[in-house]
C-alpha positions in Angstrom: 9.4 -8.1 13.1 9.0 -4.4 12.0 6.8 -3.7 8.7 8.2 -3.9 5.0 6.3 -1.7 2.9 6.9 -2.1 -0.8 5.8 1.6 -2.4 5.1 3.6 -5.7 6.1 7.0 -5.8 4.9 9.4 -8.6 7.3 12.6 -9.4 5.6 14.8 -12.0 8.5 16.6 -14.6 6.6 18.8 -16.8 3.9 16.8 -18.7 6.1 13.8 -17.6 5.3 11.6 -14.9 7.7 9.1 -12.9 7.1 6.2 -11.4 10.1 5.5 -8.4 10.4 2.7 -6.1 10.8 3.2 -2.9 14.2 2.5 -3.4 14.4 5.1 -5.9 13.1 7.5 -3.9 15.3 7.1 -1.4 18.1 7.9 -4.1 16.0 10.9 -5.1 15.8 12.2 -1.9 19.4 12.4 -0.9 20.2 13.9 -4.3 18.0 16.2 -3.5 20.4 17.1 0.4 23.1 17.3 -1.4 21.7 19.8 -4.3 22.8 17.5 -6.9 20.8 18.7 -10.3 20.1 15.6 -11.9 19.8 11.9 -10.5 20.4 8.9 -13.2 18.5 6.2 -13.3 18.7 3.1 -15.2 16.1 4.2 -17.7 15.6 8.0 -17.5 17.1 11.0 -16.2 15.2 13.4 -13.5 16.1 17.3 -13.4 15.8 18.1 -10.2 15.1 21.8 -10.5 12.5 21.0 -12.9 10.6 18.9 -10.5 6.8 19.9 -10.1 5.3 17.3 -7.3 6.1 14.0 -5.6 3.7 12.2 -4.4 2.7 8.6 -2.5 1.0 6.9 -5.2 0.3 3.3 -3.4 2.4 1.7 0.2 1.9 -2.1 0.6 2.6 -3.6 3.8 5.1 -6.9 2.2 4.3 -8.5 6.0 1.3 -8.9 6.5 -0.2 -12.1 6.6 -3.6 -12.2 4.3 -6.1 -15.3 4.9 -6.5 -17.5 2.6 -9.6 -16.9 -0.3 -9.5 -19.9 -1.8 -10.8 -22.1 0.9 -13.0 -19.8 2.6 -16.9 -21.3 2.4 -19.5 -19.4 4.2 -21.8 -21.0 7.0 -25.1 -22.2 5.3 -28.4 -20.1 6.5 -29.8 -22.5 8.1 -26.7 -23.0 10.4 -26.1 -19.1 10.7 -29.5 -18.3 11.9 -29.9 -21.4 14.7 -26.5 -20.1 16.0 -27.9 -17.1 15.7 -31.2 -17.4 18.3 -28.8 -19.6 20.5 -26.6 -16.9 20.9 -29.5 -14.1 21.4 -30.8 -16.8 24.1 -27.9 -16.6 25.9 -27.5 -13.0 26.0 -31.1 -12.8 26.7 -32.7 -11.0 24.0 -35.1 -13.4 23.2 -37.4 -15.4 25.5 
């Protein structure tokens, strides 16, 4: 399965600054190709000549699989550190 990325594009107009899905963006861009000089959007209007910057404000991977937080509990010392020296006895770094 190929990676979905969800991202947040920033385009700077002036002192004005955009935020555009990636969907957006898309739009944006092939306004852009076709030298179209302003691109509608459901709540503002971009001039394209007037454009300063675009940028990649944040890309999130919609795939990917995170492990679970809430039931994560950590080995207790005690456990840690005799697992520990068995494994350093096995490898032979301590006698």
């Amino acid at each position: 399965m190929p990676p979905k990325f969800k991202e947040e594009w920033v385009v700077k107009v002036g002192k004005e600054a955009f935020v555009l899905s990636g969907e957006q963006m898309t739009i944006l861009r092939e306004a852009m190709k076709k030298g179209e000089r302003w691109v509608n959007f459901d709540k503002f209007i971009l001039s394209v000549p007037h454009i300063e910057s675009i940028y990649l404000s944040s890309r999130i991977n919609e795939n990917q699989i995170e492990a679970p937080q809430e039931n994560y509990q950590p080995i207790p010392n005690e456990r840690f550190e005799k697992i520990k020296k068995e494994a350093m006895e096995k490898i032979g770094r301590i006698s």
